[in-house]
C-alpha positions as CSV (number, residue, x, y, z in Angstrom):
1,X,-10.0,5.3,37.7
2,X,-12.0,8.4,37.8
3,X,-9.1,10.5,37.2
4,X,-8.5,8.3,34.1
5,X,-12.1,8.7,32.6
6,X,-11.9,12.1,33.0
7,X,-8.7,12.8,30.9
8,X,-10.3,10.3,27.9
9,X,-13.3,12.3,27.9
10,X,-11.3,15.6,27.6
11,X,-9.3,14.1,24.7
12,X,-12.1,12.9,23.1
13,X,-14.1,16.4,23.3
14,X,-11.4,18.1,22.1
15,X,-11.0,16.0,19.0
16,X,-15.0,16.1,17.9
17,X,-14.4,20.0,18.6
18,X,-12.0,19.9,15.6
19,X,-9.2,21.4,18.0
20,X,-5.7,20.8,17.1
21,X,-4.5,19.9,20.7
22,X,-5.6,16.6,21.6
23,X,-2.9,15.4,23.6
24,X,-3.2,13.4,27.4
25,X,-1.0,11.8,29.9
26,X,-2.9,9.0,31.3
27,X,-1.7,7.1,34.4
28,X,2.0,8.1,33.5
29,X,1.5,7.3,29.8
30,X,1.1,9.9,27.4
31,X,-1.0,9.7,24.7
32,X,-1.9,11.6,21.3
33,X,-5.0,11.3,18.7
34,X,-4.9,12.7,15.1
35,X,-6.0,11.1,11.5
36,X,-7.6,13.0,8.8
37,X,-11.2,13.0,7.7
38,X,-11.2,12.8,3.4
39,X,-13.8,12.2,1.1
40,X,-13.5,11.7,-2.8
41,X,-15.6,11.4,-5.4
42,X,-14.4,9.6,-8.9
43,X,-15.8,10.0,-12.5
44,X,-14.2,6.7,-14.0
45,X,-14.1,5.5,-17.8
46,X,-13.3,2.3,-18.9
47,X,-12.1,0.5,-22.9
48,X,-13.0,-2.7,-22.1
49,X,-16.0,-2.7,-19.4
50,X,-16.5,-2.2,-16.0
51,X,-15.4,-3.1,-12.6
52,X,-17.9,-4.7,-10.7
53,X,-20.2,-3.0,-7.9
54,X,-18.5,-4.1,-4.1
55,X,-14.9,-3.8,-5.7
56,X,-12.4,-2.4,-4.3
57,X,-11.2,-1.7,-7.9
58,X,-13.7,1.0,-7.5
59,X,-12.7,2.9,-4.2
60,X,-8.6,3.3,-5.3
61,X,-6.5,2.3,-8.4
62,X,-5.4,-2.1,-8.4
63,X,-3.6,-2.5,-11.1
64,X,-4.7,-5.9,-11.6
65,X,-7.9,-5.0,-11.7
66,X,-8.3,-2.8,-15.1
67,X,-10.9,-4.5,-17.2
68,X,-9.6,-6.1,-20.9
69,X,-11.0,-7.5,-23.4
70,X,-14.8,-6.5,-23.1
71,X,-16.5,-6.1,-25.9
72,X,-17.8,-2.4,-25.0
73,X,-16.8,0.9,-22.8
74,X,-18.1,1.6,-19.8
75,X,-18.2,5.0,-17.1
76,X,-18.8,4.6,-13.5
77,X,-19.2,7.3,-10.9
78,X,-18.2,6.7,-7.1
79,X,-18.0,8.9,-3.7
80,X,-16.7,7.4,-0.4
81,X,-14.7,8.5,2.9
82,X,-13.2,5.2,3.1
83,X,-9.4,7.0,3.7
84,X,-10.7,8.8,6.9
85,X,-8.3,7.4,9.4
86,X,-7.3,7.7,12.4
87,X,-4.5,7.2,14.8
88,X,-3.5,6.7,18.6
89,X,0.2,7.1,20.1
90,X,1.3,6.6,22.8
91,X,4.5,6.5,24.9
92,X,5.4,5.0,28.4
93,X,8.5,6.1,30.4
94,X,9.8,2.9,32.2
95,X,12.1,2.7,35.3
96,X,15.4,2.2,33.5
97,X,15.5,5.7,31.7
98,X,13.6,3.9,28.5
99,X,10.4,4.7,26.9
100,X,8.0,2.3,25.4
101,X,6.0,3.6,21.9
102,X,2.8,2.5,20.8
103,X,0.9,2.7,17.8
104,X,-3.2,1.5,17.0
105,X,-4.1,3.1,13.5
106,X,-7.3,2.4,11.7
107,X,-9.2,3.7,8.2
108,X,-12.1,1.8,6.4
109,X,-10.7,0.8,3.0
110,X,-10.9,-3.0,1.5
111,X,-14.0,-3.9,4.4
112,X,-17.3,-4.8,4.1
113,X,-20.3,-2.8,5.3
114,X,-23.6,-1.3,4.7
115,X,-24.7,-0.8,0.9
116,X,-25.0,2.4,-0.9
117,X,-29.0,2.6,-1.3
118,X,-28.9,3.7,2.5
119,X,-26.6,3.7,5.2
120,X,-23.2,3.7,3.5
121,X,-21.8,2.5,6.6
122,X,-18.2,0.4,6.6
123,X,-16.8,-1.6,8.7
124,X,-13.4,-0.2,10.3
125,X,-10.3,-2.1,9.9
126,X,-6.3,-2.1,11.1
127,X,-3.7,-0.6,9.7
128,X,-1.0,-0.4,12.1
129,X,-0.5,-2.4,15.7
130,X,2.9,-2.2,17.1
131,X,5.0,-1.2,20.2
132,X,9.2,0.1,20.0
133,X,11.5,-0.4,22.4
134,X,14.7,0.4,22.3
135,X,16.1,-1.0,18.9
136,X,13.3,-3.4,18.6
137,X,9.6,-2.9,16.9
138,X,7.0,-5.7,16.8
139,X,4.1,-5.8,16.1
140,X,1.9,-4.8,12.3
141,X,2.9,-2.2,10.4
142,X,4.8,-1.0,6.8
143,X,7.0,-4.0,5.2
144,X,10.6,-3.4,5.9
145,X,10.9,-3.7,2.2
146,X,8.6,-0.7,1.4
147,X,10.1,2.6,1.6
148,X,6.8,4.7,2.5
149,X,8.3,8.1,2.1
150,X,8.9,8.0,-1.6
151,X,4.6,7.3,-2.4
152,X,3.6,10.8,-3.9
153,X,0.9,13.2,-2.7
154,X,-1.9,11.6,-4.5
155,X,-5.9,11.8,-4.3
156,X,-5.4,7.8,-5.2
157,X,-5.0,5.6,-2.2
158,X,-1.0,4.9,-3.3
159,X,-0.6,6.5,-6.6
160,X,2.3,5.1,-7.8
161,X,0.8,1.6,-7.3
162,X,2.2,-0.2,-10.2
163,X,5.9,0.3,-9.6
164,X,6.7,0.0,-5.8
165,X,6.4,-2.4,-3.0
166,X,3.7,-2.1,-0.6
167,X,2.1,-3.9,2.2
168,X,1.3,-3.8,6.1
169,X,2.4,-7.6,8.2
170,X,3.2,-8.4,11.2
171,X,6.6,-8.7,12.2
172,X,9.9,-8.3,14.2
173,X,12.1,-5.8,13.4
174,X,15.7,-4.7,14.6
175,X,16.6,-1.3,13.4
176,X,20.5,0.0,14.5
177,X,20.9,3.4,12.4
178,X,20.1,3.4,9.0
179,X,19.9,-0.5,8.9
180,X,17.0,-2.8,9.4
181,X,17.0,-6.5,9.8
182,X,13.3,-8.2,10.0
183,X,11.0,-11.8,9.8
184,X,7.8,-10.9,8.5
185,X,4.7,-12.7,8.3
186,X,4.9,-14.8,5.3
187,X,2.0,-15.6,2.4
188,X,2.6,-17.5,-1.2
189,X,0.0,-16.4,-3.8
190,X,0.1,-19.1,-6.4
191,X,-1.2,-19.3,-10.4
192,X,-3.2,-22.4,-10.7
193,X,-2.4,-23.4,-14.1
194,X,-3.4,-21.8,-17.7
195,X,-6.8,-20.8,-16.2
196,X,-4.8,-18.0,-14.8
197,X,-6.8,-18.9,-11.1
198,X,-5.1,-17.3,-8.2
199,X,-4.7,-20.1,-4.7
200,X,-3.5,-18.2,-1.8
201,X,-1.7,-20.4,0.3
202,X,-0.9,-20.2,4.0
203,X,1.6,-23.5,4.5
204,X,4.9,-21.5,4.6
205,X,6.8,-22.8,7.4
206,X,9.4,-20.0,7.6
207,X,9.0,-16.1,8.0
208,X,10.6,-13.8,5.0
209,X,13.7,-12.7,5.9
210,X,14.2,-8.6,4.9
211,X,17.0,-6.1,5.8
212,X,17.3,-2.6,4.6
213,X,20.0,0.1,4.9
214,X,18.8,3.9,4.4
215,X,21.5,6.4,3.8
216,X,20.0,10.0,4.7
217,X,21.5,13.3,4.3
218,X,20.9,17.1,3.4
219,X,19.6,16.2,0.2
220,X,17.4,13.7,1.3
221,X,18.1,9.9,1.3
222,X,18.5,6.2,-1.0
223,X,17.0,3.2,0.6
224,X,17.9,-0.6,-0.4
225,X,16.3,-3.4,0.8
226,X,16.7,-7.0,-0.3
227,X,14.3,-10.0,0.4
228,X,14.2,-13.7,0.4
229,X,11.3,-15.9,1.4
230,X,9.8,-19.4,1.0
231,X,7.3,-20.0,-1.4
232,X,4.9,-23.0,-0.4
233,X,1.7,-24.9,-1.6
234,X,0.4,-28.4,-0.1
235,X,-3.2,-29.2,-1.3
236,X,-3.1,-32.6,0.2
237,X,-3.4,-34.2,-3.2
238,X,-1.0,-33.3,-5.6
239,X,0.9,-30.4,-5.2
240,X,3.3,-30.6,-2.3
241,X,6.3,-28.1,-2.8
242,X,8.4,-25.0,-1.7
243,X,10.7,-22.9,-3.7
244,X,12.5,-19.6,-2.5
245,X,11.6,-16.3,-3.6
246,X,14.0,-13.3,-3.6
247,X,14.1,-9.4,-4.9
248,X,16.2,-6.5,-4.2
249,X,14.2,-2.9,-3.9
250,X,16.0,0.7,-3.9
251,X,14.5,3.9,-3.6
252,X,14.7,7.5,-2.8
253,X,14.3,11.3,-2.2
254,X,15.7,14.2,-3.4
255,X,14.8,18.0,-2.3
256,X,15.6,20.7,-4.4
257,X,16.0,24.6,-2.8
258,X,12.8,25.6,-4.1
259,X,10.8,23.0,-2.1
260,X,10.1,20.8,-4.8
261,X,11.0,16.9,-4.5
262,X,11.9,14.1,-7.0
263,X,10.8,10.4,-5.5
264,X,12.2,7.3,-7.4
265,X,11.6,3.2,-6.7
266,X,13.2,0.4,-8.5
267,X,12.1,-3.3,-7.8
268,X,13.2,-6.7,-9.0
269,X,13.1,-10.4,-8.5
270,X,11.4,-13.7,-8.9
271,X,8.7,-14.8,-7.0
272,X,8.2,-11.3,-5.2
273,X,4.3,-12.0,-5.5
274,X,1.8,-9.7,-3.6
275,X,5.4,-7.5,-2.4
276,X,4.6,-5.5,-5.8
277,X,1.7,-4.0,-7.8
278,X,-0.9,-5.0,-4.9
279,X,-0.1,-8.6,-6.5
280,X,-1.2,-7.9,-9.5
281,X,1.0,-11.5,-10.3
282,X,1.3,-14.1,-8.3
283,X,4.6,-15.1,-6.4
284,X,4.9,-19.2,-7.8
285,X,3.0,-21.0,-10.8
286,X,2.6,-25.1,-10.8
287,X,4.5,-26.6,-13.2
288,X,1.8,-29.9,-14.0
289,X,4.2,-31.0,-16.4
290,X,6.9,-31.1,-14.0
291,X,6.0,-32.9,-11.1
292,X,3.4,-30.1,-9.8
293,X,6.9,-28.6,-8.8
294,X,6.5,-24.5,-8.2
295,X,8.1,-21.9,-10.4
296,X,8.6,-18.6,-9.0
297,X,7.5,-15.9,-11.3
298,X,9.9,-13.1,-12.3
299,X,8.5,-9.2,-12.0
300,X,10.1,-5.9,-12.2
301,X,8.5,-2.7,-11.3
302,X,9.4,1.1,-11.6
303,X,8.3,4.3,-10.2
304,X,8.8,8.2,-11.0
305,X,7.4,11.4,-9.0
306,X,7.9,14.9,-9.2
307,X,6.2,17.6,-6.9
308,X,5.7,20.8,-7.3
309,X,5.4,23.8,-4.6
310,X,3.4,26.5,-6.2
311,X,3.2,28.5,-3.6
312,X,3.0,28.6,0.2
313,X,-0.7,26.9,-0.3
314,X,-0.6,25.3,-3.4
315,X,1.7,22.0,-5.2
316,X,1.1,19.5,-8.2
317,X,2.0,16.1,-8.6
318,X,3.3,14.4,-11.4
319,X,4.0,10.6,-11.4
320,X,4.4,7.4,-13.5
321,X,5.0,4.0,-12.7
322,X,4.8,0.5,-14.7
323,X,5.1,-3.7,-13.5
324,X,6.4,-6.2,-16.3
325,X,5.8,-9.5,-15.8
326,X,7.7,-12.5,-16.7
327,X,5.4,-15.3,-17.2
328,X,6.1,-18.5,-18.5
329,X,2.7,-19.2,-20.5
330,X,2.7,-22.6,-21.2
331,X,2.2,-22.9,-17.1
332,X,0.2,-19.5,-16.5
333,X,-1.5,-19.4,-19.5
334,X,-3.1,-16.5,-22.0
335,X,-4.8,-14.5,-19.2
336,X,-2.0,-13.6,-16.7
337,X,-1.3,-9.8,-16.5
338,X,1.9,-9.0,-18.7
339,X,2.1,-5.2,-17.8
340,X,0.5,-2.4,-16.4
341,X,1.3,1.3,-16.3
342,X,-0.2,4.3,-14.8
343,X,0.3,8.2,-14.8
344,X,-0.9,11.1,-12.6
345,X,-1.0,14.9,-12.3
346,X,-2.9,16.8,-9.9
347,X,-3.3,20.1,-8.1
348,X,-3.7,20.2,-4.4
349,X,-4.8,23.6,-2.6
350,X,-4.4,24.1,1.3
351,X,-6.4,27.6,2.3
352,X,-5.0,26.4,5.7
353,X,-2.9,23.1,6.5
354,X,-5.6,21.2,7.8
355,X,-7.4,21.4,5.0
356,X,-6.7,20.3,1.5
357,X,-8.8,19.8,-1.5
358,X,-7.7,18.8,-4.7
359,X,-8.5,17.5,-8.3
360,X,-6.7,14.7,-10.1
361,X,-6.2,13.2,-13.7
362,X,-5.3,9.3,-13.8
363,X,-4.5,7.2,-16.8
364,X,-4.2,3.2,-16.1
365,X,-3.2,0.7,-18.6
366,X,-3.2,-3.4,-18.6
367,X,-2.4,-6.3,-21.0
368,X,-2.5,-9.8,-20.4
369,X,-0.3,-12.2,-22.0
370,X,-2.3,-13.2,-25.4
371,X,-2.1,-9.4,-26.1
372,X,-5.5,-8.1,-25.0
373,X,-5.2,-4.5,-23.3
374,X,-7.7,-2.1,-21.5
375,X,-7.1,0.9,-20.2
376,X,-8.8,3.6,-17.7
377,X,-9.4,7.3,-17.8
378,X,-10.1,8.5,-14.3
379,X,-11.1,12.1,-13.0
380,X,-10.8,12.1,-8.7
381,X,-12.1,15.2,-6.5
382,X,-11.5,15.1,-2.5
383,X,-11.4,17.2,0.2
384,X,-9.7,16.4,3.8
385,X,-9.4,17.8,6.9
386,X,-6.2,16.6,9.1
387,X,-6.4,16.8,12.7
C-alpha cells in the first residue's frame, strides 16, 4: 500500500511541475496522466439580442441557441477555462497474454458552479468512462456514429457544430477492423406542439442500434455509419407512442504532401434528434390532430474544413458547416429552428508544442420557420498548454 501511495504522489508531482513524463506502473497496472490547461476569452455581437448570463450559449457556439427576432443588437464579453481537461489511462496485463484499457476523462463545460463576481469556480464533470478488451469497449465515450477525427482545430468547443454528429453515451461496442457494431444509450427529444416547447423523454424501451465501417489508407480515411433507434413519449395522459428514427452519416480525411488536410461530414435522416447540431431540433413532434401519434422530424446537416500548415509552428483553419430542418409546421409551429450555418478562420501559433495560442473569427447564422433570422459575429482569443 505504501509502495502504491508513493508512486501516485510521484505522478502527481511530476504533473503540477509541468513535466512531460508522467507515467506509473501501479500494482502491475500502468498508468498515464495528460490533458491540457486552455483559457479563452470571447468578444461576441449579436442582431437580434443577447444570450442570457449562466448559458452555455455563452462559453462555446449552440447553434440552437443564436438569438432572433429581438428588437435590438447586443455585445457580450466572456473569459473562462472551462476546456481544461484532463485524462487518466490505464492498462492491465492479465494472465491469458491480454491487456485490459481504461479510460476516466474530465473538463468543466455545461456544469454549474460558483458565479463570476468571485470565485469562478465550476464544478467538474465526465467526459469519457470506459474499459477495452479485446474486441469489446463499454462503458461512456464518443457515439459510434460520430467520426471525431474529422472536427477541425478550432478555438470553439466543436467548430463545425452545425453540420456533424456529436455526442458522448454509454454503450457497448464490438469493433473487428474497420467495422463497429454498438447499442447506445438511448433519449427521444420531442416538440410539444406549435409552442415549439422541447419534452425530453426517457421511456425508450430499446437501445439505438449503430454500426460503422472506416476504410483507412495512405491518404487518410472515409467513415459511414448508419443508425436506427426508437423514438418514445408516454405522459400518462395523452400521448402514448413510439416511432423509429434512422440516419446514415459519412465522413472523412484527406492529407495532402504539404501537411495540409481537407475534413468533410455528411448527415441525413428523420428523427436523428439531439445526434446533430447539439439538437438544435428535436427527434419526434406530436401530431394532436392525429391521435397524439409521433412524427419523426427530418434534418440534414453538412460540414467543410480545410487546414493549413504555415510553417513548422504555425497553421489556419478554415471551416463551414450548415443543419436544414424539415419541419412540418402545422405540428411544430412558427418558432422551430429551420436552418443554421456557421464559418470559421483562425490562426494558431505553437512557439513549442505544448503551447498554443491563437485568435479566431466566427460568423453564426439562424432562422426559424416564420422567417425570422439572427445572426452572430464572434472574435475568440485562448491560450493552452498540453501536458
Amino acid at each position: 500500500m505504501k509502495h502504491t501511495m508513493r508512486k501516485t504522489a510521484v505522478v502527481c508531482a511530476m504533473s503540477a511541475a509541468g513535466f512531460s513524463a508522467h507515467a506509473a506502473n501501479v500494482g502491475g497496472t500502468e498508468m498515464n496522466f495528460s490533458g491540457y490547461i486552455k483559457a479563452d476569452a470571447m468578444f461576441s455581437d449579436y442582431s437580434d439580442g443577447t444570450i442570457s448570463s449562466g448559458s452555455v450559449g455563452r462559453d462555446f457556439y449552440i447553434p440552437s441557441l443564436t438569438p432572433v427576432g429581438g428588437n435590438k443588437e447586443g455585445s457580450q464579453f466572456d473569459a473562462h477555462i472551462r476546456q481544461s481537461r484532463f485524462r487518466i489511462a490505464t492498462n492491465t496485463p492479465t494472465d491469458n497474454g491480454e491487456s485490459i484499457q481504461g479510460v476516466l476523462e474530465m473538463d468543466f463545460n455545461v456544469t454549474a458552479g460558483g458565479d463570476e463576481r468571485i470565485s469562478n469556480s465550476y464544478t467538474p464533470r465526465v467526459r469519457h468512462a470506459y474499459l477495452q478488451y479485446k474486441e469489446w469497449l463499454v462503458g461512456q465515450t464518443w457515439t459510434t456514429f460520430m467520426d471525431v477525427s474529422i472536427l477541425p482545430e478550432s478555438l470553439d468547443f466543436i467548430g463545425v457544430t452545425d453540420g456533424v454528429t456529436f455526442g458522448r453515451q454509454t454503450m457497448v461496442r464490438y469493433t473487428s477492423g474497420g467495422l463497429q457494431v454498438a447499442l447506445e444509450n438511448p433519449e427521444t427529444t420531442v416538440t410539444s406542439g406549435v409552442d415549439g416547447g422541447r419534452i425530453v423523454a426517457d421511456d425508450n424501451a430499446v437501445p439505438d442500434l449503430i454500426a460503422a465501417y472506416t476504410l483507412k489508407n495512405d491518404w487518410g480515411h472515409v467513415k459511414v455509419a448508419g443508425l436506427i433507434r426508437q423514438l418514445s413519449y408516454d405522459d400518462g395522459v395523452a400521448v402514448d407512442d413510439e416511432e423509429t428514427g434512422y440516419g446514415i452519416a459519412v465522413s472523412g480525411k484527406v492529407n495532402f504532401a504539404n501537411g495540409d488536410d481537407l475534413r468533410l461530414m455528411v448527415n441525413a435522416g428523420a428523427g436523428m434528434g439531439r445526434y446533430t447540431a447539439l439538437n438544435a431540433a428535436n427527434g419526434v413532434v406530436i401530431d394532436a390532430a392525429n391521435g397524439n401519434q409521433l412524427e419523426a422530424i427530418d434534418s440534414y446537416g453538412y460540414s467543410i474544413a480545410y487546414r493549413h500548415q504555415w510553417n513548422d509552428k504555425s497553421r489556419s483553419s478554415f471551416m463551414f458547416s450548415a443543419l436544414q430542418v424539415d419541419n412540418d409546421t402545422s405540428l411544430s409551429g412558427l418558432t422551430a429552428t429551420e436552418s443554421t450555418l456557421s464559418a470559421r478562420v483562425n490562426y494558431l501559433y505553437s512557439p513549442t508544442p505544448a503551447l498554443t495560442f491563437g485568435g479566431e473569427y466566427g460568423y453564426a447564422k439562424r432562422e426559424i420557420e416564420s422567417g425570422l433570422d439572427g445572426d452572430m459575429n464572434r472574435i475568440q482569443f485562448s491560450g493552452k498548454y498540453a501536458f
